[in-house]
C-alpha angles and dihedrals in degrees: 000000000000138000090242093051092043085053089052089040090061094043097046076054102055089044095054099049088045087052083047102049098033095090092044089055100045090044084055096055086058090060117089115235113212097196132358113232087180102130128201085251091063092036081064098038087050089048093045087047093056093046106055099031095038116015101039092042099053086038096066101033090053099040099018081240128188101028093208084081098052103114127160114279115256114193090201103073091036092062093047086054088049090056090049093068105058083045098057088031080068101055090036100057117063115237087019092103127036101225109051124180111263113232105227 
């Protein structure tokens, strides 16, 4: 694998999630909310997580910013992240796996 297909990798992966999750999203605006227990502590979490799992990410693989994390590419590792995605796709959609956690 290259640098350049583990980058589109990543990509083709954040647009998916964002197509899969889109009609949930816009099917939860319509809901009322009585009263927000969002508190300033998950407002930063949610920001932190953002950050570091959305912003920081796409930064570098579009710009190449900061330079301390260039190392050198391991395809490796890019392909064991690649195998990671079909394998929690599968506990995260619904009907994508046959044996599914019961709520209780």
């Amino acid at each position: 694998m290259t640098p350049f297909a583990a980058k589109t990798i990543l990509i083709l992966g954040a647009v998916a999630w964002f197509v899969i999750r889109l009609p949930h999203q816009k099917r939860s605006w319509k809901t009322a909310i009585a009263k927000s227990e969002r508190t300033t502590r998950e407002k930063l979490l949610l920001t932190g997580s953002f950050a570091g799992l959305g912003i920081i990410p796409f930064t570098y693989a579009f710009t190449g910013f900061p330079r301390f994390a260039d190392y050198p590419f391991q395809p490796v590792l890019a392909w064991l992240g690649a195998c990671r995605v079909p394998r929690v796709a599968r506990t995260v959609l619904p009907g994508a796996s046959r044996t599914r956690p019961q709520l209780v």
